[in-house]
C-alpha angles and dihedrals in degrees: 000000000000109000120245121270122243111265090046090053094048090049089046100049088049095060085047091054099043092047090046082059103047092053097049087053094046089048085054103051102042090045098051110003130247099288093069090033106114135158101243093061090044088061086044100047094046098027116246140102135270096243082058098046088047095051090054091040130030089213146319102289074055100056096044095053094048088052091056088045098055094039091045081053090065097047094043091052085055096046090049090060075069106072105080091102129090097196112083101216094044080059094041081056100044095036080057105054095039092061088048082050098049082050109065094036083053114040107150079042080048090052095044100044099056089039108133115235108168137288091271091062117130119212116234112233101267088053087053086054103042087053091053092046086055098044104041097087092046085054091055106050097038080058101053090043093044096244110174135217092277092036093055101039082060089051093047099050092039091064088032073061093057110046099053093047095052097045077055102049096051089044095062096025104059082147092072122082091246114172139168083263096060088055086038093059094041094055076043101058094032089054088044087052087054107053116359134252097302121117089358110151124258110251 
């Protein structure tokens, strides 16, 4: 077997690095929060040295951006999978399930993604995708059974409610017969609580 040229094992040993990187950031923050993330624990923990970190990420607000990126790429690939459906509750219900889903495959992905950092943080664009994935059906619908703002933001941070808990609750209950139909009946009822048995989807 003929070694790599050059240019194919520089290019190779940068994604290794990066990724190396990523990894070791995303190990520390979902192991002790932002307020303790630095730099300099991110090049221990993966191994290299700061002028290396520095030339793959301008600084730490950097790095971590490019990490949520990367991980909300994968999320919003798998919520797009979603939008075969016409009918906005029978999306509501798959986009749903698919991000509990993502979640306990990903649990390190799950951690990093609802981590709090501060009112002034900025979504990255795949953050800014993957909300509108999740709230397009709840648009919808708010908008077809006249919901207004209040009304949705209750909406909004009722099934924000559910999710987590239910991702939670699967993830330190093993021992329950959870299923996805357990999380499917619940976005039911709290939608049918919303706005009533009209339009819902056959099941």
């Amino acid at each position: 077997m003929s070694p790599l040229p050059a240019a194919q094992r520089r290019l190779r040993y940068r994604e290794e690095t990066r990724r190396a990187i990523l990894d070791a950031a995303e190990a520390l923050l979902v192991e002790s929060g932002l307020d303790a993330f630095s730099m300099r624990r991110v090049a221990e923990r993966c191994g290299c040295t700061a002028p290396t970190l520095y030339h793959y990420f301008r600084d730490k607000p950097g790095l971590v951006h490019d990490l949520l990126e990367e991980r909300m790429q994968v999320l919003v690939a798998e919520l797009r999978r979603e939008t075969g459906s016409k009918d906005p509750r029978e999306q509501a219900r798959a986009m749903c399930v698919s991000f509990a889903r993502f979640a306990l495959r990903n649990p390190g992905h799950y951690q990093l993604l609802t981590l709090n950092r501060g009112p002034d943080a900025v979504d990255p664009p795949a953050g800014e995708e993957a909300r509108r994935l999740l709230m397009g059906p709840l648009e919808a619908l708010a908008q077809r059974g006249g919901i207004g703002a209040a009304g949705f933001e209750a909406l909004r941070l009722g099934l924000w409610s559910l999710l987590h808990g239910y991702i939670l609750l699967r993830t330190s209950r093993p021992d329950e017969p959870w299923s996805d139909e357990v999380l499917e009946r619940s976005v039911d009822a709290l939608l049918e609580s919303t706005f009533g048995g009209a339009g819902s989807a056959s099941r």
